[in-house]
Backbone as a chain_set.jsonl record, in Angstrom:
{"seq": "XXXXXXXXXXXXXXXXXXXXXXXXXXXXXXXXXXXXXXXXXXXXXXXXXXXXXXXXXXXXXXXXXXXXXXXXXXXXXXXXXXXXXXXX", "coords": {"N": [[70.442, 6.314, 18.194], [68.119, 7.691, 20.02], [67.369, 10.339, 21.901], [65.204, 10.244, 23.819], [65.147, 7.343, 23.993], [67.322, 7.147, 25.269], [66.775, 8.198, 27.558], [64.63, 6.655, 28.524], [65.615, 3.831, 28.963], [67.415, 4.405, 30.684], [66.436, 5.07, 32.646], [64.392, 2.861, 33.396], [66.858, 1.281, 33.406], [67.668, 1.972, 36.021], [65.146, 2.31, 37.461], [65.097, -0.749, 37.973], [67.338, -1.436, 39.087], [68.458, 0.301, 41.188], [66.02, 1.306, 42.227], [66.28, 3.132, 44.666], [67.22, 5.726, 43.695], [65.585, 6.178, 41.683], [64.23, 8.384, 39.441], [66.061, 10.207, 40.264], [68.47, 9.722, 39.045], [69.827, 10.627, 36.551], [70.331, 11.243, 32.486], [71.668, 13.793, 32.588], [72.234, 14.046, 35.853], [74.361, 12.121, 35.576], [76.281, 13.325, 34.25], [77.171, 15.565, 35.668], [77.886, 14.162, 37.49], [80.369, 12.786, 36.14], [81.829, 14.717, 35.258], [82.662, 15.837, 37.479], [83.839, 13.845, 38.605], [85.872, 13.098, 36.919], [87.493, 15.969, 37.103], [88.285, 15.027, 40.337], [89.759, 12.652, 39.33], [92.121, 14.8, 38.501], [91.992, 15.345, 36.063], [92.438, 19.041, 34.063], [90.404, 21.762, 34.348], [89.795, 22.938, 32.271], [90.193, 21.413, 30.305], [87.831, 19.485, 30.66], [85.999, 21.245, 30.135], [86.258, 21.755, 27.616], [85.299, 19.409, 26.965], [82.983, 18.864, 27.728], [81.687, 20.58, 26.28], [81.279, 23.506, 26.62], [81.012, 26.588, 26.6], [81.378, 28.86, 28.402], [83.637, 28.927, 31.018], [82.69, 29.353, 33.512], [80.491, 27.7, 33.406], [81.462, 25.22, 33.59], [82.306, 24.994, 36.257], [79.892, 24.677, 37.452], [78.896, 22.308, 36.969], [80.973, 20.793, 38.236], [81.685, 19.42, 41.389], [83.542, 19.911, 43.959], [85.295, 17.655, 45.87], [84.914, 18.079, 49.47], [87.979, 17.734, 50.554], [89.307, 18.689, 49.306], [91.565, 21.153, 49.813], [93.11, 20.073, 51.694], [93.752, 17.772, 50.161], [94.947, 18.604, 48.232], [97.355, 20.241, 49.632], [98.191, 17.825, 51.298], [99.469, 17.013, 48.723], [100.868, 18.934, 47.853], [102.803, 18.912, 49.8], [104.043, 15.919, 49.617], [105.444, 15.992, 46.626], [107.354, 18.107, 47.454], [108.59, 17.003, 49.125], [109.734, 14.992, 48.031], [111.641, 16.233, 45.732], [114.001, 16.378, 47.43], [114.648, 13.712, 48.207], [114.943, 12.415, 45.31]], "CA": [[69.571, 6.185, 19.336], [67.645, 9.067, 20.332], [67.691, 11.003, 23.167], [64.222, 9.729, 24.696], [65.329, 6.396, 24.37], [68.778, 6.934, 26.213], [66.653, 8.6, 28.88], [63.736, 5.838, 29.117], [66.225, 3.058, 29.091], [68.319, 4.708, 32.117], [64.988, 5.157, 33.464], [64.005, 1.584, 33.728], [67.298, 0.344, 34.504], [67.502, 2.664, 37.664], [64.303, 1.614, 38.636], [65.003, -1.907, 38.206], [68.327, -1.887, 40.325], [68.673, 1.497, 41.659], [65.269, 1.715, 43.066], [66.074, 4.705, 45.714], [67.573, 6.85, 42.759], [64.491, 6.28, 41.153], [63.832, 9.92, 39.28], [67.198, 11.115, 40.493], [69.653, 9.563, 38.15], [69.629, 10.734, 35.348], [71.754, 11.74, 31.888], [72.018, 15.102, 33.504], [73.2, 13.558, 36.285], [75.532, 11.281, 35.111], [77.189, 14.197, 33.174], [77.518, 15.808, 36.86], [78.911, 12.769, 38.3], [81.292, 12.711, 35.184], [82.633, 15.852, 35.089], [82.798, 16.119, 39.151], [85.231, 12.544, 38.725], [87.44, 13.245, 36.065], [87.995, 16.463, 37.921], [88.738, 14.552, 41.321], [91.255, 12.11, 39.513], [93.144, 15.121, 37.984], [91.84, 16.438, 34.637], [92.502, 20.31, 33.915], [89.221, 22.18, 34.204], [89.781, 23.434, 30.75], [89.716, 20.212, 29.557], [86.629, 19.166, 30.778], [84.875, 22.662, 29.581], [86.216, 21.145, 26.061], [84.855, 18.077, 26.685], [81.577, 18.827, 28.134], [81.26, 21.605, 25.347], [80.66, 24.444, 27.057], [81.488, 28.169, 25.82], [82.386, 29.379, 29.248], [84.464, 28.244, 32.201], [81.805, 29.408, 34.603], [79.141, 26.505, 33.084], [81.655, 23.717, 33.776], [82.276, 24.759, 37.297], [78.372, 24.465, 37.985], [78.924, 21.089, 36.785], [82.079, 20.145, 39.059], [81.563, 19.674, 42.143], [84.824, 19.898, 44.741], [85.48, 17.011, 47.159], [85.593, 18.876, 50.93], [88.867, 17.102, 51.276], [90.324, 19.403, 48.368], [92.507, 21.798, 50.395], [93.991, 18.742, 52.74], [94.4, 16.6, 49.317], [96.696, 19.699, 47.875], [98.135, 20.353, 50.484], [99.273, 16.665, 50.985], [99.83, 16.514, 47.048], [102.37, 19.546, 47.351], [104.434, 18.355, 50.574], [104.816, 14.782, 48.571], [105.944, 16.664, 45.619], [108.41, 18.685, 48.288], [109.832, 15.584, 49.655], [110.606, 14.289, 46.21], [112.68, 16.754, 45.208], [114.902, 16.335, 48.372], [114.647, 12.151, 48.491], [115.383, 12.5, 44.119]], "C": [[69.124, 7.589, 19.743], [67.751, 9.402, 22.001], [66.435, 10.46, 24.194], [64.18, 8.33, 24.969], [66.33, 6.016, 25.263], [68.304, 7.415, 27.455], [65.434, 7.292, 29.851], [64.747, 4.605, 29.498], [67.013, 2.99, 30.666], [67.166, 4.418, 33.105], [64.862, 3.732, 34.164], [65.013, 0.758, 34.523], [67.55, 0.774, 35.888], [66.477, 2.207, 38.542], [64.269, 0.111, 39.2], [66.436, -2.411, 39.331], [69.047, -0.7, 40.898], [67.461, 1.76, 42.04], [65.155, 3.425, 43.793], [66.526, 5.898, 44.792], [66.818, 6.909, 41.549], [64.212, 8.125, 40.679], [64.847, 11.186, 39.566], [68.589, 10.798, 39.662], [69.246, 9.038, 37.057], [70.461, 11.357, 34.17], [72.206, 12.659, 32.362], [72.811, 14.742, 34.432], [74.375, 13.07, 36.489], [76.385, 12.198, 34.635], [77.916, 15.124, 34.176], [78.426, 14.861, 37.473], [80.313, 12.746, 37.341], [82.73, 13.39, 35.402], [83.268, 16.31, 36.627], [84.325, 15.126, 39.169], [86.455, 12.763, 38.09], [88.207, 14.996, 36.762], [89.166, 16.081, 39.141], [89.776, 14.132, 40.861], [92.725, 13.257, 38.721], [92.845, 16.305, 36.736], [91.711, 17.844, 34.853], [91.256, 20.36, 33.672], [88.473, 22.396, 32.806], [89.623, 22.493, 29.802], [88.611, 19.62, 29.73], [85.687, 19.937, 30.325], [84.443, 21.844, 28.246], [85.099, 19.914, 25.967], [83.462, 18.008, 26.679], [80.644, 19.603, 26.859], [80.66, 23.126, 25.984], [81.209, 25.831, 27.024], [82.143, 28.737, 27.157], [82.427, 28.376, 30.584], [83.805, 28.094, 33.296], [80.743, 28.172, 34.923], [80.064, 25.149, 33.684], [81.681, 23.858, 35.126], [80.951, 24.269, 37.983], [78.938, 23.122, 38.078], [80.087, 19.875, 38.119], [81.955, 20.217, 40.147], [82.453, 18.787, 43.329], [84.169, 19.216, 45.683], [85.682, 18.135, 48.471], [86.752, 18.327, 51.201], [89.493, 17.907, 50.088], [91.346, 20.403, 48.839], [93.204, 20.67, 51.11], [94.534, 18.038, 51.462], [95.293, 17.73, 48.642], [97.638, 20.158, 48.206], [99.195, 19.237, 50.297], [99.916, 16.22, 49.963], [101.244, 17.289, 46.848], [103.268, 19.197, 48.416], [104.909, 17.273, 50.11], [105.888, 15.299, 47.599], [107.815, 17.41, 46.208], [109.165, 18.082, 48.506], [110.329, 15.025, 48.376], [111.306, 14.765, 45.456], [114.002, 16.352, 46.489], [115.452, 14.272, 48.373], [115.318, 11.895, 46.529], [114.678, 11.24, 43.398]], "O": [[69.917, 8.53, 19.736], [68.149, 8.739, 22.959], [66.742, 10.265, 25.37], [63.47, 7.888, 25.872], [66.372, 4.965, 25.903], [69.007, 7.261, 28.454], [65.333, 7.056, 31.055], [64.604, 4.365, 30.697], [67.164, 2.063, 31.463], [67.117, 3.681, 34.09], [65.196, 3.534, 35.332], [64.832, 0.024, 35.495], [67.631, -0.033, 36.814], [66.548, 1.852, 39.718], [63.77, -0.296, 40.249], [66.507, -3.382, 40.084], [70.264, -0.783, 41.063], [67.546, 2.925, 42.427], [64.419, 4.393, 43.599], [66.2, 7.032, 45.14], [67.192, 7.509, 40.541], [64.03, 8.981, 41.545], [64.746, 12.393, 39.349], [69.579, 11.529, 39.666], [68.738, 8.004, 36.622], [71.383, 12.063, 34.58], [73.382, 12.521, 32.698], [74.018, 14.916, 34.264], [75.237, 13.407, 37.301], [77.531, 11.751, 34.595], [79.038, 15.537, 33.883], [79.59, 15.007, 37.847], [81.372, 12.681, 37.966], [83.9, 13.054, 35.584], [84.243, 17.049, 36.767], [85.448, 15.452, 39.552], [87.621, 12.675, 38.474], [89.433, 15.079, 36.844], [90.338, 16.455, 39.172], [90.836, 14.58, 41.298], [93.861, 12.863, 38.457], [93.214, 17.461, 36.533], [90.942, 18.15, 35.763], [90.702, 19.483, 33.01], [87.336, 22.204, 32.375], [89.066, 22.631, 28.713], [88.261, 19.051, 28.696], [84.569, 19.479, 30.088], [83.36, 21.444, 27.819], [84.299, 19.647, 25.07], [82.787, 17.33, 25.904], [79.474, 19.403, 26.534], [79.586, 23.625, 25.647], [82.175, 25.923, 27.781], [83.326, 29.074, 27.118], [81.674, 27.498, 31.004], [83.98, 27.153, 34.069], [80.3, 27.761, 35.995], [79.484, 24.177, 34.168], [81.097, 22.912, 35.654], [80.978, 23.536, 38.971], [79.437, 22.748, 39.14], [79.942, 18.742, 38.579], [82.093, 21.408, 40.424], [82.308, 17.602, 43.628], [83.127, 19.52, 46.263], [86.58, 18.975, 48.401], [86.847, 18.297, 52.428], [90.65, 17.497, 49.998], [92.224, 20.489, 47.981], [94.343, 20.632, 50.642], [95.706, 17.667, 51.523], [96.505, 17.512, 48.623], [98.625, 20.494, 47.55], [100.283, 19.24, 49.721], [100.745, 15.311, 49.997], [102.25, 16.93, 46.236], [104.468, 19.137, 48.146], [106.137, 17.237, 50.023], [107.081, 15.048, 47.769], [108.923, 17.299, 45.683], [110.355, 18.28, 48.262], [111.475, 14.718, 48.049], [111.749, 14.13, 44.498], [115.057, 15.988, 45.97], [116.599, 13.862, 48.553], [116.256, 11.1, 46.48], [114.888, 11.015, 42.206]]}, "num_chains": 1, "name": "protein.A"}
């Protein structure tokens, strides 16, 4: 499948039930949204560089883009962690 068909296809079905993201979601996108998620649930950065293919570390961060709740969710991730050594 070529690349102008994987983009007309998205195309159409966005417009046909995505309407308002009409012209805004797109593979690009999606590859943003991707790399932003598997971030959120966890994946090492470094692994996503791999994944995405990208020579340096700087290109995937473009791509990732940090929940505002990322200092509060590490926070709460390392006092869990804290209590679970003490509780066993």
């Amino acid at each position: 499948m070529s690349t102008s068909a994987i983009r007309g296809a998205m195309a159409a079905a966005v417009e046909r039930h995505l309407p308002r993201w009409s012209g805004r979601a797109t593979p690009h996108a999606l590859r943003h949204f991707a790399a932003s998620d598997l971030y959120a649930q966890g994946m090492n950065v470094v692994a996503i560089q791999e994944l995405l293919g990208h020579r340096w570390i700087n290109t995937t961060m473009i791509y990732v883009h940090v929940n505002k709740t990322h200092i509060e969710d590490a926070w709460t991730a390392a006092g869990q962690r804290a209590a679970s050594r003490f509780t066993g």
